[in-house]
N, C-alpha and C positions, 0 to 999 in steps of 0.2 A: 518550599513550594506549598503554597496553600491545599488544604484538604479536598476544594471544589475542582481547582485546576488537576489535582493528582486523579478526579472519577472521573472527569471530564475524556483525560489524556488515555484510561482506561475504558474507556467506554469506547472510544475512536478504535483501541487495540481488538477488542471485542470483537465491532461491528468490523475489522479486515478480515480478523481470523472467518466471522461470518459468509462475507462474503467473496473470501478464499474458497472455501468450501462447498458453498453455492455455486459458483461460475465455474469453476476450475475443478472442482471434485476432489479436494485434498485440502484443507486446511495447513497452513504452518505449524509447527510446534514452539515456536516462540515468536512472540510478536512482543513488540515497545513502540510508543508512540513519547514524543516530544515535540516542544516547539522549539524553533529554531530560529528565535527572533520574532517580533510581535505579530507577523505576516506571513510564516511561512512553520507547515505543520508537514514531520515525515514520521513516517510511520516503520519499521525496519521490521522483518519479516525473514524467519529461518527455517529452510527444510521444509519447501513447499511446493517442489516437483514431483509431480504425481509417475506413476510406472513408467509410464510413455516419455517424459523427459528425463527423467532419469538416466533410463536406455540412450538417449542421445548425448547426454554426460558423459557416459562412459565410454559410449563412442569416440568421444571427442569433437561432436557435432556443437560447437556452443556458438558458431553460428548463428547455424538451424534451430537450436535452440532458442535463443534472442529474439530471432525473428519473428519463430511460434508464439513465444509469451506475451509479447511486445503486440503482435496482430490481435491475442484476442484482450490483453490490456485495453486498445482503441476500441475495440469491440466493445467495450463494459466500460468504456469512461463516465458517462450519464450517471452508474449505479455509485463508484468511486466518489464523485463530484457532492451526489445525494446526501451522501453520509456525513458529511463532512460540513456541510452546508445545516443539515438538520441539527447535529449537536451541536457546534458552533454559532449557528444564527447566524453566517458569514459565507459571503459567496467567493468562491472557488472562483478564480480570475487564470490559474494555468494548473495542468495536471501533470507530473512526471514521474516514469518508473523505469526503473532500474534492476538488473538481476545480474547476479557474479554467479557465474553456471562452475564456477571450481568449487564455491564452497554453499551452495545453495541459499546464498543470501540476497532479500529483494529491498529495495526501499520504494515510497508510496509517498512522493513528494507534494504538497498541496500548497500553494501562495495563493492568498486570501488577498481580497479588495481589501486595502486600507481602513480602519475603523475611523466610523465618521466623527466620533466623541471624543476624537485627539485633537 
């Protein structure tokens, strides 16, 4: 992997852990970002349920939980979309996230309009 595409792919991980911690009040403790074919960018993100879901974890609410994350995910898609579109130079065509509430792992799925120089 080229030296550009490896800052690029870090920088994407960067600005989630960011804006984890922004929105949500809790940053991940690991984050990776790849591409996944020329059009589509995910982001995978660990250990990023803040007190409050947690508690529902444990409960066994992963539900309730799903639904929490997932409402304020739509909530903050515009900022998600941003980032992605900024380092890229490439617009965000569909947003999807995902979260395993057994072992607190999210992903931060991003497909990209088509590049027009193919």
């Amino acid at each position: 992997m080229s030296e550009q595409r490896t800052s690029v792919l870090s920088e994407i991980s960067r600005e989630m852990v960011r804006l984890y911690k922004e929105l949500f009040g809790r940053g991940p403790t690991r984050a990776r970002t790849d591409f996944a074919g020329p059009d589509v960018v995910v982001s995978t993100l660990e250990n990023t349920f803040t007190p409050a879901e947690q508690r529902l974890a444990e409960m066994g609410e992963d539900q309730r939980l799903r639904d929490t994350r997932m409402y304020f995910q739509s909530a903050t898609d515009d900022e998600f979309r941003a980032v992605i579109e900024r380092i890229l130079g490439r617009k965000v065509r569909a947003f999807n996230s995902a979260i395993d509430t057994k072992v607190d792992v999210c992903v931060e799925v991003f497909h990209l309009e088509p590049r027009a120089d193919v």
